[in-house]
GUKELUM-910069 format. One record per residue (C-alpha): residue in one letter; z, x, y. Coordinates in steps of 0.1 Angstrom, whole numbers, padded with zeros to 4 digits, always signed. Example, Ala and Ser with C-alpha at 12.3 -4.5 7.8 and 13.67 -1.06 7.14 Angstrom:
% residues 2
a+0078+0123-0045s+0071+0137-0011
***
This chain:
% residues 71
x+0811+0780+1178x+0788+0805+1158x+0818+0822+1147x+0830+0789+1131x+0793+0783+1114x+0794+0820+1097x+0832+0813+1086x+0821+0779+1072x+0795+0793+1050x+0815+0823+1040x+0841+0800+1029x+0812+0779+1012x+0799+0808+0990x+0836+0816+0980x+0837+0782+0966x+0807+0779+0946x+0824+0813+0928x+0847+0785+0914x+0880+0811+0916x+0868+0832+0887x+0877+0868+0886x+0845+0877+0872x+0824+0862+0903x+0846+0881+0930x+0826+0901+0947x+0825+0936+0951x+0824+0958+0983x+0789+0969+0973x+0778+0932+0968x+0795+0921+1002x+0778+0947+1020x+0748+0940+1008x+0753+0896+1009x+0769+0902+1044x+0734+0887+1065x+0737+0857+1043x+0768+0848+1058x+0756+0850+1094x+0766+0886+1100x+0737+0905+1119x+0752+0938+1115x+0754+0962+1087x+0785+0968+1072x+0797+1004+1066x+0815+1006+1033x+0852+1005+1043x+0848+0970+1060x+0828+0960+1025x+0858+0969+1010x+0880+0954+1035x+0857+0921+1029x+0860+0921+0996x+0894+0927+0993x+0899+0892+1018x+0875+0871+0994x+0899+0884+0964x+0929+0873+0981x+0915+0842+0992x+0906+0833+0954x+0936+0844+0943x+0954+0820+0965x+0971+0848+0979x+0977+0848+1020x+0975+0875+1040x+0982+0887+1078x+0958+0914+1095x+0970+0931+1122x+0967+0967+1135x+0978+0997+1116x+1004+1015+1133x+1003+1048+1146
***
C-alpha cells in the first residue's frame, strides 16, 4: 500500500509540470526531489537518470517496458 501512496504522489508532481519540456526534470533535480516523493533512500546518479528518463517518457506520452538487461 505505501508503494501505491509514493506512486500516487510521484504521478501528482508530474502533473502539476503540466507536460512542458521545460519543467521535466533533470537527474540532478530527481535525485535531489526523490524524499518528496516517499523515497527514503538516496539515489545514486544512474537511477536519477534512470528516473528522470521515466518522468520524460511519461510526459511525452511515450510507454515504455523495463525489464532486465541481458547478459
Amino acid at each position: 500500500m505505501e508503494e501505491i501512496k509514493r506512486m500516487q504522489v510521484a504521478a501528482e508532481l508530474i502533473e502539476q509540470s503540466g507536460g512542458k519540456a521545460g519543467d521535466i526534470p533533470e537527474a540532478a533535480t530527481v535525485a535531489s526531489d526523490c524524499s518528496s516523493w516517499g523515497v527514503n533512500a538516496q539515489l545514486k546518479f544512474h537511477q536519477a537518470e534512470g528516473v528522470a528518463w521515466l518522468i520524460r517518457r511519461y510526459v511525452r506520452g511515450v510507454n515504455v517496458i523495463l525489464g532486465p538487461n541481458p547478459c
